[in-house]
GUVEXFI-934838 format. One line per field, with one value per residue (C-alpha): residue in one letter; chain; x, y, z. Coordinates in pm, whole numbers. Last residue first. Layout:
resn <- (A,...)
chain <- (A,...)
x <- (X,...)
y <- (Y,...)
z <- (Z,...)
This chain:
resn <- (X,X,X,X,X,X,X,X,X,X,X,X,X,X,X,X,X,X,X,X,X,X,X,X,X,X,X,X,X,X,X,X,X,X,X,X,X,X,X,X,X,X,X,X,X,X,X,X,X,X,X,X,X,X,X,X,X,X,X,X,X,X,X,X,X,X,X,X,X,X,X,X,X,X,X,X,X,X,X,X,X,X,X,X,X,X,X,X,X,X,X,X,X,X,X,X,X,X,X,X,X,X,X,X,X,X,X,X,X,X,X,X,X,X,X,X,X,X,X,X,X,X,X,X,X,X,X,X,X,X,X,X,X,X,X,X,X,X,X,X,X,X,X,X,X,X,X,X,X,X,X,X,X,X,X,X,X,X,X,X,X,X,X,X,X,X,X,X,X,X,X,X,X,X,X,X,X,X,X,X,X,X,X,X,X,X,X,X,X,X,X,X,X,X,X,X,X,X,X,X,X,X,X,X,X,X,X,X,X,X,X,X,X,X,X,X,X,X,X,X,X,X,X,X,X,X,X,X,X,X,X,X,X,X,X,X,X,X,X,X,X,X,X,X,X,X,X,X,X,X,X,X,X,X,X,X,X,X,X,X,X,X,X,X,X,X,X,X,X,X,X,X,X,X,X,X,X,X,X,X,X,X,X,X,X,X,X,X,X,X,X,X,X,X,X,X,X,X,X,X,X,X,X,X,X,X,X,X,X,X,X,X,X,X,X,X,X,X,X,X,X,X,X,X,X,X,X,X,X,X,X,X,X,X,X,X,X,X,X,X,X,X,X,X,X,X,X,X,X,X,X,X,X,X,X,X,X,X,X,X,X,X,X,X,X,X,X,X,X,X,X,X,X,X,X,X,X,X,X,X,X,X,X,X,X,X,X,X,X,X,X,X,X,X,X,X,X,X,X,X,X,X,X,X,X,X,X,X,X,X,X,X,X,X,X,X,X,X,X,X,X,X,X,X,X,X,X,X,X,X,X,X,X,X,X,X,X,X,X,X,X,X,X,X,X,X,X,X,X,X,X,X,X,X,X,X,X,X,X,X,X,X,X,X,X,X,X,X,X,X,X,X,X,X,X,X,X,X,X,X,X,X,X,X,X,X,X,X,X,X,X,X,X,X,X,X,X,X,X,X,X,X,X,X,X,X,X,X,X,X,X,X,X,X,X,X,X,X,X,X,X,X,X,X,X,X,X,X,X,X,X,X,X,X,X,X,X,X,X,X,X,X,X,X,X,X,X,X,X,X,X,X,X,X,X,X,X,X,X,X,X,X,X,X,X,X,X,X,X,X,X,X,X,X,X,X,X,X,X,X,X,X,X,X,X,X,X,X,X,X)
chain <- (A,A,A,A,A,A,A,A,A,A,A,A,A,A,A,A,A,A,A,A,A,A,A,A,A,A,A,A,A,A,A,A,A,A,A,A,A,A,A,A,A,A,A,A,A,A,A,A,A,A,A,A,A,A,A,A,A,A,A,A,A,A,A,A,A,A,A,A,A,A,A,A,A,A,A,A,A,A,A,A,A,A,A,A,A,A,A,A,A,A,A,A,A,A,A,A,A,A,A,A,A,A,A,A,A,A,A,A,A,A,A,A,A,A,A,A,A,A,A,A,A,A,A,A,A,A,A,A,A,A,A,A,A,A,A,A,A,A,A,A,A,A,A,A,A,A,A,A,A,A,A,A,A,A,A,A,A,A,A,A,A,A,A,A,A,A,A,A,A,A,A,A,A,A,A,A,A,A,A,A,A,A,A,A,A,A,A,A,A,A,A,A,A,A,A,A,A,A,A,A,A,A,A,A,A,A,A,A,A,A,A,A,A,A,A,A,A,A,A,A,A,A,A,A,A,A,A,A,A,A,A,A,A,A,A,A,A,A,A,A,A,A,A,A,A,A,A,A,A,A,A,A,A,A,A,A,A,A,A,A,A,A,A,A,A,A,A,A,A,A,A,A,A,A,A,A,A,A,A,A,A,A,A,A,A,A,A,A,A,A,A,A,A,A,A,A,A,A,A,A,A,A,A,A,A,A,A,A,A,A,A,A,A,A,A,A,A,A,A,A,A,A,A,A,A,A,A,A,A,A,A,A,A,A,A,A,A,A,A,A,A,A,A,A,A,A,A,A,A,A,A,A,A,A,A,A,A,A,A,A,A,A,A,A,A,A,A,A,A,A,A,A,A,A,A,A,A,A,A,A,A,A,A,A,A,A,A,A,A,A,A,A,A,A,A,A,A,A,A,A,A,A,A,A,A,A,A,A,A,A,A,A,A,A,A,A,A,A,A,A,A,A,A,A,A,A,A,A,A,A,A,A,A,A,A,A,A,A,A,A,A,A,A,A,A,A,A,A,A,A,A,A,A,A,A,A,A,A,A,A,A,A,A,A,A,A,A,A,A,A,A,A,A,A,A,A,A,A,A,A,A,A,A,A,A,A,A,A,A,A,A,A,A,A,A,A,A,A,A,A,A,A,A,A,A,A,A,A,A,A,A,A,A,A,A,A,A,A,A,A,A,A,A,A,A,A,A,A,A,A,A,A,A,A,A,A,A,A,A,A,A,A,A,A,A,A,A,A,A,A,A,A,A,A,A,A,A,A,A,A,A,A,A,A,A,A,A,A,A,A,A,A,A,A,A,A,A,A,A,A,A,A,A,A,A,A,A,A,A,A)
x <- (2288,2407,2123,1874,2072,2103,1724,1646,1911,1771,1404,1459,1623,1327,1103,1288,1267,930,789,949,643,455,706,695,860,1002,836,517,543,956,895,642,913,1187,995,835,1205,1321,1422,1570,1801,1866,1961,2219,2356,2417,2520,2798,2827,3093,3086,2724,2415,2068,1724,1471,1546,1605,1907,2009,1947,2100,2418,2414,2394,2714,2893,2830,2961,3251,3398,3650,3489,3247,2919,2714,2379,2038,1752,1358,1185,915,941,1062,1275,1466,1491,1616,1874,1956,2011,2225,2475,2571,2636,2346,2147,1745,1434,1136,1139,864,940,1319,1313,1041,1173,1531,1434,1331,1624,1902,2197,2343,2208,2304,2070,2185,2028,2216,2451,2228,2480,2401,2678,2837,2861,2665,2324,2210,1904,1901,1643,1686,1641,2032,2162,2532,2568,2465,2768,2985,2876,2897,3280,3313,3273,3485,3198,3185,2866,2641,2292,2090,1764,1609,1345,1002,806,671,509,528,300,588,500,743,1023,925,884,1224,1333,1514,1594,1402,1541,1813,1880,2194,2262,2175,2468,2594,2243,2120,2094,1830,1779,1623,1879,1957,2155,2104,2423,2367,2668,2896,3211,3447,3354,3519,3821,3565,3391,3770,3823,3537,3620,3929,3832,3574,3741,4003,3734,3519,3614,3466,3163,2936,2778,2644,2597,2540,2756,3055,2935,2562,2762,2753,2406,2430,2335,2612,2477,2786,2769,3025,3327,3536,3779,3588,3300,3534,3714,3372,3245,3590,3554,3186,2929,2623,2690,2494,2664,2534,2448,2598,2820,2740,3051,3309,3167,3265,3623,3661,3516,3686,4039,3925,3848,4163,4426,4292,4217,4571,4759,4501,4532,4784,4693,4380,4529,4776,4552,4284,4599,4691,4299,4209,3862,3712,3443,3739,3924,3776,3968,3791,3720,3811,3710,3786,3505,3218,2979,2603,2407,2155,1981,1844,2191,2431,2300,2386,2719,2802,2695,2912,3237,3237,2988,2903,2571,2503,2146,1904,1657,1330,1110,1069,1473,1511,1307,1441,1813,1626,1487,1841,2050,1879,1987,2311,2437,2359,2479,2813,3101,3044,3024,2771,2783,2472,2629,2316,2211,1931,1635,1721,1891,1725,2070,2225,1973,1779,1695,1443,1386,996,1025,1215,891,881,625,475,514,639,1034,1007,916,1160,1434,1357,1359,1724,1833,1772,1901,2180,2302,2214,2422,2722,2734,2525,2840,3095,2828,2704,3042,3161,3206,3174,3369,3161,3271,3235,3226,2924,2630,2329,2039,1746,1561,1275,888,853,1202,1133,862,1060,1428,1193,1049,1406,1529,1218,1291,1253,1037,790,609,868,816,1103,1064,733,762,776,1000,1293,1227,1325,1619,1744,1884,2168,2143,2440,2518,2432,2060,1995,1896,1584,1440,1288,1390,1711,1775,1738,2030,2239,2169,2225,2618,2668,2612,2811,3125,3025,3015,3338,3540,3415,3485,3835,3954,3979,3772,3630,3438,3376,2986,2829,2665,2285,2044,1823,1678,1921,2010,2269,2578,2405,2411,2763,2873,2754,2893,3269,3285,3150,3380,3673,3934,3692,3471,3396,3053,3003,2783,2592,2510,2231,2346,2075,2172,2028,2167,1993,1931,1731,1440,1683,1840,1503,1437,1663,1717,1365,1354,1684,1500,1579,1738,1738,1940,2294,2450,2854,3130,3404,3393,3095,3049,3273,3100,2782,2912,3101,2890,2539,2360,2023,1914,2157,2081,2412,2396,2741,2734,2891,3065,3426,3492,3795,3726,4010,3714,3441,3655,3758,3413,3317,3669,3520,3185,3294,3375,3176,2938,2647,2404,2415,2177,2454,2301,2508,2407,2549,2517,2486)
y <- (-9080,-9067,-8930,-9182,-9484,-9433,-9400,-9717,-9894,-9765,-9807,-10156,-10211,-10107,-10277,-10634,-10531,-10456,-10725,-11008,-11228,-11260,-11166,-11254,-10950,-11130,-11010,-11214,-11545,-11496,-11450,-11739,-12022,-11852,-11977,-12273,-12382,-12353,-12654,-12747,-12496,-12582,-12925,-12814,-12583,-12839,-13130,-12870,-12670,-12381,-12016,-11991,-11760,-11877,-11858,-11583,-11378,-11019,-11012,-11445,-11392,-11091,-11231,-11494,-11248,-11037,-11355,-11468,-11139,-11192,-11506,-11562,-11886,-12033,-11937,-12125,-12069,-12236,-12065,-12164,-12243,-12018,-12098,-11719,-11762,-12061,-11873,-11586,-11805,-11976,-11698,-11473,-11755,-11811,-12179,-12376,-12602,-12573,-12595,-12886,-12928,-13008,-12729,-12741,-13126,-13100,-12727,-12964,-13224,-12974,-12790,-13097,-13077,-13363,-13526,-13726,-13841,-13908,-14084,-14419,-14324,-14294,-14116,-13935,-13686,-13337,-13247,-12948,-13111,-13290,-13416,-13514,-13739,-13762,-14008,-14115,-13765,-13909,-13869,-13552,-13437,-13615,-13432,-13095,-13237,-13239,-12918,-12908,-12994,-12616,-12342,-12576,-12674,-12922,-12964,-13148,-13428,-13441,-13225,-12882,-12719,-12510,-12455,-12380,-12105,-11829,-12083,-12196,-11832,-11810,-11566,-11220,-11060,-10698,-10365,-10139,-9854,-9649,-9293,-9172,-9253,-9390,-9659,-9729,-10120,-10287,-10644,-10843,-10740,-10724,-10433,-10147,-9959,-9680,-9518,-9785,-9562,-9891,-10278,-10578,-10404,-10188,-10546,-10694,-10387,-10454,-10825,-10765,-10522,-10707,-11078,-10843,-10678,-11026,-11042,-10700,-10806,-10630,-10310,-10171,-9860,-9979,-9919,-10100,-10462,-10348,-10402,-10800,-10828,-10754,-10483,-10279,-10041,-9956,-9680,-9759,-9546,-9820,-9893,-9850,-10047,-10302,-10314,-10328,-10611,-10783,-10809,-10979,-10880,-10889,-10641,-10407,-10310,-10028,-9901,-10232,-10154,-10516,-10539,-10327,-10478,-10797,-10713,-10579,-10888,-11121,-10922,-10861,-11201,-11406,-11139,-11098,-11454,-11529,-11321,-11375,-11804,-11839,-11610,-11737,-12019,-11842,-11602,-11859,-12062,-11727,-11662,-12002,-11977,-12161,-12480,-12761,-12627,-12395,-12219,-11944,-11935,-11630,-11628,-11707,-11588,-11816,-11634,-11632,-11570,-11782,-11885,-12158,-12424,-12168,-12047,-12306,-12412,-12024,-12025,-12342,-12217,-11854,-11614,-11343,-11252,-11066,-10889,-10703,-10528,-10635,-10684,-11047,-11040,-10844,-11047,-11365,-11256,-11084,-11446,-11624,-11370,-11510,-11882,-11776,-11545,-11823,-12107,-12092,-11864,-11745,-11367,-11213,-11010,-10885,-10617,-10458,-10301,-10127,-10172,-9995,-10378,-10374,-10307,-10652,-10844,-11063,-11431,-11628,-11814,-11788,-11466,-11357,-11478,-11760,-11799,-12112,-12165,-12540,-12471,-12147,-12325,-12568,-12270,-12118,-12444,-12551,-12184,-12160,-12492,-12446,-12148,-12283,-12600,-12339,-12129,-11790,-11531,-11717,-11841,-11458,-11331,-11521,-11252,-11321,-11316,-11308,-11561,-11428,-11772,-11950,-11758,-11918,-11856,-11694,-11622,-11358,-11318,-11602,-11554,-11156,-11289,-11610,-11364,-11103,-11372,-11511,-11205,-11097,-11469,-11247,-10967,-10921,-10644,-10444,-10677,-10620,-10439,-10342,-10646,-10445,-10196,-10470,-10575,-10257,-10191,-10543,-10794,-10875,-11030,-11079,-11419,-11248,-11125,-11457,-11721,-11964,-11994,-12349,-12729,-12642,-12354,-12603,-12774,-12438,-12329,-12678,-12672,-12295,-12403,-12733,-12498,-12266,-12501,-12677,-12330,-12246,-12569,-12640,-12275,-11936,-11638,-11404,-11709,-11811,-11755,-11850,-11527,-11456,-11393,-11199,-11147,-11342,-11353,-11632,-11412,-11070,-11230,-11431,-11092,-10864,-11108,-11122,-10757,-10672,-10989,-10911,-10931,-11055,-10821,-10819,-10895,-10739,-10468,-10751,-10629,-10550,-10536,-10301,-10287,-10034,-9785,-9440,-9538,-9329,-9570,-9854,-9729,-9664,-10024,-10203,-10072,-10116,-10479,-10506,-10334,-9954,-9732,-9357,-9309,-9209,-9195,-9295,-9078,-9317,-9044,-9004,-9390,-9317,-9102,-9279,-9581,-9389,-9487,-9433,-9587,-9434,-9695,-9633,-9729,-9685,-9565,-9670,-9545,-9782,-9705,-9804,-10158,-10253,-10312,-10185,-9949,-10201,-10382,-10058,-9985,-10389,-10365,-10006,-10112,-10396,-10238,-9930,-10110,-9904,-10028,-10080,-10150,-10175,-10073,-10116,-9963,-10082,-9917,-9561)
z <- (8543,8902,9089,8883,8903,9274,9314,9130,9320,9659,9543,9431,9745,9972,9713,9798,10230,10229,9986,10187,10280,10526,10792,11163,11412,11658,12048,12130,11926,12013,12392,12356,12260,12494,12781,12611,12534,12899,13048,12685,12743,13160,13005,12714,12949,13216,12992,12820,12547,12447,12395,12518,12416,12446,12356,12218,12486,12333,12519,12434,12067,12071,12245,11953,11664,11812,11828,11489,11355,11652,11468,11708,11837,11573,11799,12060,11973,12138,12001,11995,11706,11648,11232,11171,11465,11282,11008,11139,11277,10981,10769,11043,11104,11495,11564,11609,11804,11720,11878,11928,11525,11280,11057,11023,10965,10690,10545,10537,10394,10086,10110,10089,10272,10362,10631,10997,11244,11590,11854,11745,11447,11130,10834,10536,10509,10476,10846,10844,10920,11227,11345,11685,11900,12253,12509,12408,12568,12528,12151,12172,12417,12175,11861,12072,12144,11757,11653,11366,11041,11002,10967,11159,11229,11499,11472,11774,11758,11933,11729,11825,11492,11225,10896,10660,10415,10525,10519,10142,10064,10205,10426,10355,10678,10734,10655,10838,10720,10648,10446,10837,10945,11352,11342,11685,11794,11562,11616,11375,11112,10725,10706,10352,10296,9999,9793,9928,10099,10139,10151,10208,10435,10631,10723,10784,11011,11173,11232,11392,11638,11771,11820,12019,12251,12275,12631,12700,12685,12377,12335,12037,11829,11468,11124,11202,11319,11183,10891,10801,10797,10379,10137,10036,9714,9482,9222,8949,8978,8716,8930,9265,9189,9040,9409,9574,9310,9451,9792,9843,10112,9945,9647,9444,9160,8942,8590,8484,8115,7949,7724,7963,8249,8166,8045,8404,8583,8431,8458,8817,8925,8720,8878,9241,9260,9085,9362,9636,9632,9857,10069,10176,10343,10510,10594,10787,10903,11058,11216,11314,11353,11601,11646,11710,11380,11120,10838,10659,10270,10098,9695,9362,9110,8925,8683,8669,8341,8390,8733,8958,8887,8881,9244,9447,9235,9288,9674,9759,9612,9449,9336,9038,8924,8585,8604,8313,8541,8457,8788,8808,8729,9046,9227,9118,9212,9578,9649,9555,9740,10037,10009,9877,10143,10368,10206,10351,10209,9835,9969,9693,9378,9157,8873,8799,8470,8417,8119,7801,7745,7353,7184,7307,7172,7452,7409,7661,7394,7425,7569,7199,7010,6822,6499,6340,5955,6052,5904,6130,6440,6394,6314,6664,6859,6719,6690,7123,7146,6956,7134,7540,7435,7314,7596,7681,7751,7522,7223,7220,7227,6903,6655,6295,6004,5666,5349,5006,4794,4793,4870,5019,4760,4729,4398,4356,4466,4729,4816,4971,5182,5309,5332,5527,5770,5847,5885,6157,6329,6694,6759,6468,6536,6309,6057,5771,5427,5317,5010,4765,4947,5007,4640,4533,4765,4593,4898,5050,5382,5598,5814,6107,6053,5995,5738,5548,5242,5243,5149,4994,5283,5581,5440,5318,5686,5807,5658,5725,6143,6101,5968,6251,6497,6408,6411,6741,6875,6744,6836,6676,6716,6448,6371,5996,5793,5481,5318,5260,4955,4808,4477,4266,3890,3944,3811,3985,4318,4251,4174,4392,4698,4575,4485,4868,5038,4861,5167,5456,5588,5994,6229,6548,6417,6194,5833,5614,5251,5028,4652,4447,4676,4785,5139,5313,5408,5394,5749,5903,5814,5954,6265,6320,6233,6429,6737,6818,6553,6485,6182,6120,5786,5799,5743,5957,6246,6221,6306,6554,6754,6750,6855,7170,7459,7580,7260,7202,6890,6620,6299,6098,5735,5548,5147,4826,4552,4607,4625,4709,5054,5327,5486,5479,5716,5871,5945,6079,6350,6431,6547,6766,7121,7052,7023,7260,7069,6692,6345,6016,5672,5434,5095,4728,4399,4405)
């Protein structure tokens, strides 16, 4: 036998078949195929029998590698890429040149499977450094093909295996210092570009920037140190994180359970729109913007018909551009489940694709709970439950951020505790002089005026998207760490009716006024629990009188919360109650 590919895979059955018929169309005859496979769940397996390949057990590339060379019975050892593809003549092309300049081992130049300017460029620039870096000292990837003598590969033990990333490079130094290397002229190897689309092309040459400098120096890099995963190493499960994009509030605690997550190995893709995508791009990796529905505001209400209008619009290509991402998405990284924080589209996928869904959100104690509420929010009521059964349909767990807990209608529900900050948690709070004031919309302007006309008081105000002193007032953007200053040294705070702020706010003993976006009966419902359980007040509008008999009462409503709201150290309960959900959906549905 002359020649022996060995190709390591996990779950490629996307790519695997493009490489075989590659190999396939070569006219080059004697030659075997052993795959390394290491556990894949989908078809690779199956249709690399299918092609009359060798199967090994795989795992890591080094591993891969190895197992496959251990049975091979060719003189020649090639170690290919899954995702890679033969161009016409590449085998006969590469055994000669290696034979022609005596060789030992050496590696193939390189062209993207993908068009484009970019990809092209890079690549070009990519084979120029290699053959650079190469003159000065053996050097190469896993990617670019490595062909090699079987009995050099043994000489030299073949690949470390506790090696976890750089093992090529390491083999094509050891197996140099006893033969020739080269970079091979002519045969040229296709290769795919998914790794430059999921991680960009800064984050790529970074990572190979930092890795080869460490090589050129003698020093090994690990895979943590690159924060670099290979594709058949994710045994760890797979969650599909996605979250409403409207407001910060679904951002702000999505952020904590993200980092937990990660903290605790799951392999995560997050998806977001508007404000919480730009706030969570800039903490995390590996998070993808998605159209979403935005709500119309005007004079501190919802304008329901300008709020579908709006919406409307933008549905068709929303509902096109999400779903095709999505889709293709979870076709390459196959979550094990998606656990969503009120957003549309994750349920839809969830649903496509019957992908276990956990709901985890304040959003459905609206249709989950047992609840009374005045009867002039009856219409307000009805409409936002049906939006909440809209968003989200049969989730396989439903988990309610609350700090009020009105009896549950399922028993597959729970309520756990709001996610707060660390930062939040760690505030040492006290009773300043000024008053925080916080809103969802920059459309309540008559509670702008009514400030404006209390001159003995101070008011900070955010929500109104600018830095701005106007007399009494004090306008900011939003910034966190002003914020955790403002927030903590505040008398109380004037709201609307978001959940994150106002759980906040009684985390820090701050005292409630909230006078909800009108029609928005999720706000609603937190307000009039705020005003039952009497940590503050409930109104639909402001006025001099309320404002006054409010601030008449802080202390009041101050030591009702000290005595009654249930103060977290930390947010241990509620993370590990959703790593047990997900952990224990995985588990009945694997």
């Amino acid at each position: 036998m002359k020649l022996s590919i060995i190709i390591p895979t996990y779950n490629e059955e996307e790519y695997l078949p493009n490489l075989l018929e590659s190999i396939k169309r070569q006219d080059f005859d004697d030659l075997e195929v052993i795959v390394a496979d290491s556990h894949s769940t989908d078809k690779t397996v199956e249709i690399a029998n299918s092609y009359g390949c060798k199967i090994v057990n795989g795992g890591l590339p080094a591993v891969g590698r190895n197992n496959g060379a251990r049975i091979a019975t060719g003189e020649f050892l090639l170690f290919l890429d899954s995702d890679s593809v033969l161009t016409n003549d590449y085998l006969k092309q590469a055994v000669e040149e290696f034979e022609l300049h005596n060789l030992g081992i050496a590696i193939t130049q390189i062209v993207p499977l993908e068009k484009g300017f970019i990809n092209e460029l890079s690549h070009e620039f990519a084979n120029y450094m290699t053959k650079k870096i190469s003159a000065i000292k053996p050097h190469g990837a896993g990617c670019y093909g490595i062909l090699t003598y079987k009995s050099l590969h043994e000489e030299v033990g073949g690949f470390d295996e506790a090696i976890d990333f750089g093992e090529d490079t390491d083999y094509i130094e050891r197996v140099a210092k006893i033969s020739r290397f080269k970079v091979l002229e002519t045969p040229r190897l296709l290769i795919s570009t998914r790794r430059l689309k999921e991680e960009g092309l800064k984050t790529i040459a970074w990572k190979y920037a930092k890795s080869t400098a460490y090589q050129l120096m003698g020093r090994k890099v690990t895979l943590k140190q690159l924060d670099y995963s290979f594709e058949h190493e994710k045994h760890n499960t797979r969650i599909f994180y996605s979250l409403c994009g409207e407001g910060l509030g679904h951002a702000i605690r999505s952020a904590v359970v993200i980092e937990f997550l990660i903290n605790e190995g799951y392999d995560l893709m997050v998806f977001a729109s508007d404000r919480a995508y730009d706030y969570l791009n800039a903490k995390f990796e590996n998070v993808y913007y998605i159209g979403g529905f935005n709500t119309v505001y005007e004079n501190n209400s919802v304008k329901n018909k300008k709020t579908f209008a709006y919406n409307m619009k933008d549905v068709p290509s929303d509902l096109k551009n999400n779903m095709s991402m999505m889709y293709k998405l979870a076709r390459k990284f196959k979550p094990d489940i998606i656990v969503s924080d009120f957003e549309f589209y994750a349920n839809l996928l969830s649903h496509m694709l019957r992908i276990p869904l956990i709901s985890i959100d304040n959003m459905h104690v609206l249709t989950e709970a047992r609840y009374s509420s005045p009867h002039k929010y009856l219409k307000d009521r009805i409409f936002s439950e049906a939006v909440v059964h809209a968003f989200i349909q049969k989730a396989d767990r439903t988990l309610i951020y609350s700090y009020f807990y009105p009896e549950l209608k399922n028993e597959g529900t729970k309520y756990v505790d709001p996610i707060i900050r660390d930062e939040i948690i760690n505030l040492k709070s006290t009773v300043g002089s000024h008053i925080l004031v916080y809103q969802t919309s920059d459309s309540n302007r008559k509670l702008i005026e009514l400030l404006k006309d209390n001159p003995d008081k101070k008011f900070i105000i955010y929500g109104f998207h600018k830095d701005l002193r106007d007399d009494n007032l004090l306008f900011r953007t939003f910034s966190e760490t002003q914020l955790y200053d403002d927030f903590r040294s505040a008398e109380c705070v004037i709201t609307n009716g978001g959940f994150s702020f106002i759980t906040e706010a009684l985390q820090l003993e701050k005292p409630v006024l909230s006078i909800p976006v009108n029609k928005q009966f999720e706000q609603i419902l937190n307000a009039i629990y705020i005003d039952r359980l009497g940590y503050g007040e409930h109104h639909d509008t402001i006025n001099q009188e309320i404002l006054d008999n409010f601030l008449d009462n802080t202390d009041k409503y101050r030591k009702n919360i000290q005595n009654n709201f249930h103060k977290l150290k930390n947010n241990d309960e509620t993370l590990n109650e959703l790593k047990n959900a997900i952990d224990e959906v995985v588990g009945k549905n694997n």
